[in-house]
C-alpha positions as CSV (number, residue, x, y, z in Angstrom):
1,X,18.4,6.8,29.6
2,X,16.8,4.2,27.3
3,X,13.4,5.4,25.0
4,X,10.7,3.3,25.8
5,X,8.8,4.6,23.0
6,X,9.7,2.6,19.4
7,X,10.0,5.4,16.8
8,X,7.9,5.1,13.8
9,X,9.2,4.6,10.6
10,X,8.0,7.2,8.2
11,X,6.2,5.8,5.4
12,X,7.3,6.8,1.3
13,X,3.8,7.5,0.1
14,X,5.1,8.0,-3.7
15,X,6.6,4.7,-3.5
16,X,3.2,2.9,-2.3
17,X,1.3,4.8,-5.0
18,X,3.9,3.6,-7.3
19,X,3.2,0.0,-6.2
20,X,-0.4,0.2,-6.6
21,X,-0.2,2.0,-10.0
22,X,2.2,-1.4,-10.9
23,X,-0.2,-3.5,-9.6
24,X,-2.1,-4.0,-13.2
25,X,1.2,-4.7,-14.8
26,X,2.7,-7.3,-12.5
27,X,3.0,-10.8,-13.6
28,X,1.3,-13.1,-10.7
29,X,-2.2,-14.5,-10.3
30,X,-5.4,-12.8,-9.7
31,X,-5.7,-13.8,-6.1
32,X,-2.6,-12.8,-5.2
33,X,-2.8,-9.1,-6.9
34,X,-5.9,-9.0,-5.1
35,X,-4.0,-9.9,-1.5
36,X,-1.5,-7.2,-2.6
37,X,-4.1,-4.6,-3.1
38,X,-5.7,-5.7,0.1
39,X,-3.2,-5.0,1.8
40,X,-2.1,-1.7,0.5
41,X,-5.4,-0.4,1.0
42,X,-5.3,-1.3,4.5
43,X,-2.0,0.9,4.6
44,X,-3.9,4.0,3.2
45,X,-7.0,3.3,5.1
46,X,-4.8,2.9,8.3
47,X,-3.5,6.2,7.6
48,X,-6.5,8.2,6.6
49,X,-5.1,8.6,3.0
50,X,-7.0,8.6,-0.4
51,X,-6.7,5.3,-2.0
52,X,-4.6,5.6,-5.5
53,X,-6.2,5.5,-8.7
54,X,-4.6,2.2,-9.5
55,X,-6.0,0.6,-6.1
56,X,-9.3,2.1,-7.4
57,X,-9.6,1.0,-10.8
58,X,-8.1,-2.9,-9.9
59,X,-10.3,-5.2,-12.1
């Protein structure tokens, strides 16, 4: 008997802090570190997790 259900992938919460901490050292334009921390916002939001320090602290 097939699952219907799709199982969800677990997310690595250390390694998305870890991107967002990165975020102020990477090497791109400004509108597209801002689309990057957009989007991993939206990850912790979606989640109901604290947003990083780094996400926090973007300028």
């Amino acid at each position: 008997m097939a699952k219907s259900r799709k199982k969800r992938k677990s997310l690595d919460w250390d390694a998305l802090e870890l991107q967002a901490f990165n975020l102020r050292f990477e090497r791109m334009s400004r509108e597209d570190k801002l689309k990057k921390a957009r989007r991993l916002a939206t990850t912790f939001r979606r989640h109901n997790e604290p947003l990083p320090g780094g996400l926090k602290t973007l300028d």
